[in-house]
N, C-alpha and C positions, 0 to 999 in steps of 0.2 A: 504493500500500500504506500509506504514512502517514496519506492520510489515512483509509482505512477502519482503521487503532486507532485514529487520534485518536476515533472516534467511540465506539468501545468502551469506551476507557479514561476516557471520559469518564463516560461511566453507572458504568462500574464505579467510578471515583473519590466518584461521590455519595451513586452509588450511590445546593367544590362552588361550578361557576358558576351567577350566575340566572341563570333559562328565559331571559331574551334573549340569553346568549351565543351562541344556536343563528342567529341574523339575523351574524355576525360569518361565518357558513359561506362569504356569498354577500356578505357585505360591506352587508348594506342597510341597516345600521345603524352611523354612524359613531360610535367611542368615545370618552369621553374624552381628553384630551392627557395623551399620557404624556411621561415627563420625558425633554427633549429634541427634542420633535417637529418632524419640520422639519430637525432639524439634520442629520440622516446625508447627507453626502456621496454624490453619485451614485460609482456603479463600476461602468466599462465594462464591456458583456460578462454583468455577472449577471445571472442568472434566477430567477424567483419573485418573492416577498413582499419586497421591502428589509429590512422591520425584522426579518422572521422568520431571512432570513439572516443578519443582525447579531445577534439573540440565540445563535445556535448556532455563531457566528464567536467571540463571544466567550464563551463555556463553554469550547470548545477553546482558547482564550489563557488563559482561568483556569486551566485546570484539567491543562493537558497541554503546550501549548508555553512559557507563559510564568507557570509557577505561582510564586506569593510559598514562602520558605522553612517560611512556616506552612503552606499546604497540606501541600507536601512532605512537612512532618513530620508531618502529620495519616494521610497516606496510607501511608509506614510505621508508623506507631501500629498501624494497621489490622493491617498484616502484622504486624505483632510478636503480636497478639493472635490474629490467626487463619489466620495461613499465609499463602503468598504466591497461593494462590487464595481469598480473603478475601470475595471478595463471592460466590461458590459456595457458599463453607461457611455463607454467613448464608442466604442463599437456601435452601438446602438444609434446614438447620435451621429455619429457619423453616415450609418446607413439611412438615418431619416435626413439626412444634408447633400448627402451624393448627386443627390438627383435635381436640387435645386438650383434654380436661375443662380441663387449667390455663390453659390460654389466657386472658388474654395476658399474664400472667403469670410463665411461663414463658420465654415468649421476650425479656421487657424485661426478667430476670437474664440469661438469654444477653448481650444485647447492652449492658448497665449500663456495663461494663468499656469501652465505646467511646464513652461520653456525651462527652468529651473533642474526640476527633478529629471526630466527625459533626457537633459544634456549630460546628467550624473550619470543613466542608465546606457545611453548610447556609450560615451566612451568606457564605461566598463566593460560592455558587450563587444566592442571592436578591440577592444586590449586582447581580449580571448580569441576571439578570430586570426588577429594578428602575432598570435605567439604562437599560432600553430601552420596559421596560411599565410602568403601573401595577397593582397588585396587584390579581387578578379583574379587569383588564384583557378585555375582549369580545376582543381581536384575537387574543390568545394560542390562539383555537381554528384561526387560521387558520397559526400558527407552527405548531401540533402538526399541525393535517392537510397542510400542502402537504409539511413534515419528513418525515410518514409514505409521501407518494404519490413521495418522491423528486423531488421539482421545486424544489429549491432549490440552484443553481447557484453558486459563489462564485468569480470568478476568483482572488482573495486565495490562496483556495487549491488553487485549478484541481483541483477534485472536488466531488461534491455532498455536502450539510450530509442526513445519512440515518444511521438507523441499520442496521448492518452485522449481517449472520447470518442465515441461511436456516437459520430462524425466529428472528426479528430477538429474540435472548433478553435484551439489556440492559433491554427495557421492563418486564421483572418483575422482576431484580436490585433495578434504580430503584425498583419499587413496594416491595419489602421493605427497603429503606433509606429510603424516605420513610415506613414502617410504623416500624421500627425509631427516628426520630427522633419522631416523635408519641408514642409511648409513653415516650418518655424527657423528653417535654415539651421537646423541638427544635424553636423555630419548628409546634407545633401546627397553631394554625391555616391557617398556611400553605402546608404539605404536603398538608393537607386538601384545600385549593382544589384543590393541584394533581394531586391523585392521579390525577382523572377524567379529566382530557387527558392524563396519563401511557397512560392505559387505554385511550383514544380513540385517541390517534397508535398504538398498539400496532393498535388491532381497523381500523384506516384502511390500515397497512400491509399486513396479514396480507390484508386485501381486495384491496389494488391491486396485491400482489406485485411491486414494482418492482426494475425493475433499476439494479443498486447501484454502476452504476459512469455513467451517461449519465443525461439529464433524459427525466424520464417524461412522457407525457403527463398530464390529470387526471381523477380518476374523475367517474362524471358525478354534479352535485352531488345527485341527491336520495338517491345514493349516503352521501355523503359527511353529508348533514342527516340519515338513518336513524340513521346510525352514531353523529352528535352525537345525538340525542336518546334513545339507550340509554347510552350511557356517559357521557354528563357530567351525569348525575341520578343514579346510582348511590349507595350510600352506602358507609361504610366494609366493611362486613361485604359488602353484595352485591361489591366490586370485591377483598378478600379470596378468595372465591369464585369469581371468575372466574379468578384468575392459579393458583390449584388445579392448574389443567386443566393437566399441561404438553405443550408447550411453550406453549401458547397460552391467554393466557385465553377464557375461556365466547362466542361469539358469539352474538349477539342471533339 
């Protein structure tokens, strides 16, 4: 049970690659060295991708078993502003604003009052990305999709690194808090990048329906390269569009 919040609460806390990130599906293309490569230590017993389970090892040490007293206070900030179901009501609002004339507008006064806390959560969330990837990093499509198919096993925490909810809803939370930080000019460009594999690991999951407590097997990849070459070319507005739909964003 801990660790399926850890994985919740992690999205709720945070709440575009080039065409060759789609060769990263199948691995034919090796990427640049990111910082540290090489160095992760083997650990018995786990399953999946190494580094992919290290980046979502360590989000859940950021962000929920071993947060700095800034996060912390970043995260009540949040509740203080908007309830103790915080990432709901932005979601929510968000989805009753999408669609209006004032957009976007509208919703970067909604969320103005949190430029504060979101800028605490963004650069802790990128410190963790950046110590295991480089930025647009190719490999990161293989983090989002093995994440999505449930095949990332961690003895550390003897459960798998997946997100939880039958219909796995953190992935749209996280798009409207990575929405909500671009309009406030949080790390822009960088949410950017990442919105699409936000969107990908979501339409990856939603396809392979995996079970959320054992290691899945993997979809089969031309599956899984479909899926990469509709959502990681997306752009702001089509991936807006997609997460409309709920629970689920738009499938190709």
């Amino acid at each position: 049970m801990a660790a399926r919040r850890a994985r919740r609460d992690v999205l709720r806390a945070s709440a575009v690659l080039a065409a060759g990130t789609l060769t990263a599906v199948g691995g034919a293309r090796p990427a640049a060295a990111a910082p540290g490569d090489g160095d992760l230590p083997d650990v018995p017993g786990m399953l999946g991708d190494r580094r992919a389970n290290e980046v979502w090892y360590l989000l859940d040490q950021a962000t929920l078993y071993e947060p700095s007293q800034e996060f912390t206070d970043a995260y009540y900030a949040l509740v203080a502003l908007y309830g103790g179901g915080w990432d709901n009501t932005v979601l929510n609002t968000w989805r009753r604003m999408v669609t209006s004339p004032e957009y976007p507008d509208d919703f970067t006064a909604f969320v103005a009052p949190a430029r504060e806390p979101l800028a605490v959560m963004s650069r802790v969330q990128l410190d963790v990305f950046d110590a295991v990837y480089r930025p647009r990093d190719p490999r990161l499509v293989r983090a989002f999709a093995e994440f999505g198919q449930g095949m990332l096993y961690d003895p550390r925490t003897r459960a798998l690194h997946i997100m939880t909810g039958r219909p796995p809803g953190g992935y749209a939370v996280w798009h409207v808090v990575m929405r909500a930080m671009m309009f406030l000019g949080i790390d822009r460009g960088r949410w950017a990048a990442m919105a699409p594999l936000n969107a990908f690991g979501c339409a990856v999951q939603l396809t392979a329906d995996p079970d959320l407590e054992n290691v899945n097997p993997p979809l089969p990849e031309r599956t899984v390269r479909r899926l990469a070459a509709h959502w990681l070319h997306r752009n702001m507005r089509q991936l807006d569009a997609g997460f409309q739909s709920f629970p689920y964003p738009q499938q190709p």
